[in-house]
C-alpha distance (Angstrom), angle and dihedral (degrees) to the residues before:
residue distance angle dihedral
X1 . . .
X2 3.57 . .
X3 3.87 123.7 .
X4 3.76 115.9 -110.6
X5 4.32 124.6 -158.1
X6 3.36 100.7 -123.8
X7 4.12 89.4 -167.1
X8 4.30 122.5 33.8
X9 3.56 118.1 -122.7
X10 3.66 115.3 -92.2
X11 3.67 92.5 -152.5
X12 3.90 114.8 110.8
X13 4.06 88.1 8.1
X14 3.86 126.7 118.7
X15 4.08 112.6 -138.5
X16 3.55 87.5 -105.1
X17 3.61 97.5 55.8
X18 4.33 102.5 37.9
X19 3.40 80.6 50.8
X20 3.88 107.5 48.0
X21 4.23 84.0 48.0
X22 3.78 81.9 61.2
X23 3.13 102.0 54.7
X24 3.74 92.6 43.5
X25 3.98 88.1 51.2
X26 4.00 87.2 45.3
X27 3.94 101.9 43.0
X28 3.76 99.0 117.3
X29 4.43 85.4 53.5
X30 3.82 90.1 55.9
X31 3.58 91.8 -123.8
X32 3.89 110.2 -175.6
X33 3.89 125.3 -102.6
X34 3.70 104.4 -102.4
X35 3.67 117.0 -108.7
X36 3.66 135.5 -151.8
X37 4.28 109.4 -32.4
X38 4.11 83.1 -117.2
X39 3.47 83.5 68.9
X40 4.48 104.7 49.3
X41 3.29 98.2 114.1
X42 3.99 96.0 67.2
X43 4.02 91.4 41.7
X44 3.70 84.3 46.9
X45 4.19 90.6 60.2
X46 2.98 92.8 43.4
X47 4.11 96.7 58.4
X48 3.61 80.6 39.7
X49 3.74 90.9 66.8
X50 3.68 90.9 54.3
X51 4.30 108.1 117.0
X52 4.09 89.9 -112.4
X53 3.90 94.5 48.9
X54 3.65 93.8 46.7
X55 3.70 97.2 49.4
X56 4.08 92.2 55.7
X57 3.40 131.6 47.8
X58 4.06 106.2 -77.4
X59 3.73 114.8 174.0
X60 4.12 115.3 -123.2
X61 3.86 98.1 -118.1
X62 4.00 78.5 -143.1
X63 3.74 86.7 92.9
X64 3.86 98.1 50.3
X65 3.79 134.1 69.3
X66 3.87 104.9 -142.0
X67 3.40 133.1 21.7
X68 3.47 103.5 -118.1
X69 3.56 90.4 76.2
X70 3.30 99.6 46.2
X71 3.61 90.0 63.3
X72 3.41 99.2 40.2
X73 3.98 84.5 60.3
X74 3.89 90.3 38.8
X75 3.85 82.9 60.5
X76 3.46 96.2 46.7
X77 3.53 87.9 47.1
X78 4.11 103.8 54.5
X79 3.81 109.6 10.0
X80 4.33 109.5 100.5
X81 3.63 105.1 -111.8
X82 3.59 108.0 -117.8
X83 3.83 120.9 -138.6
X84 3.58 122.2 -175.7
């Protein structure tokens, strides 16, 4: 069985565009259209709600100041690490 990211890499992404992906990854879980990047923290509870994110271990982005490291930890966090 192959291993699947469940979350894209944030690196080399603008807000916009990590965020977009997600939703396009998440469409069947109704995730919400991202707003504004002010505003990541409540788009990032409510992906963090989603079945597959509340099973693992998925960081609060309460505790961090921008969302590119939340995600980066969110990936660290859910996505099968992959050794060849």
């Amino acid at each position: 069985m192959t291993n699947v990211a469940l979350v894209y890499d944030p690196r080399y992404h603008t807000w916009d565009s990590w965020a977009c992906l997600m939703c396009e990854l998440y469409s069947t879980q109704s995730l919400a259209i991202p707003g504004p990047e002010a505003e990541w923290k409540d788009w990032a509870n409510g992906l963090k709600a989603i079945d597959v994110f509340t099973n693992e271990a998925a960081p609060d982005a309460t505790g961090f100041d921008n969302w590119q490291d939340w995600a980066s930890q969110l990936v660290n966090a859910v996505n099968p690490n992959i050794e060849n």
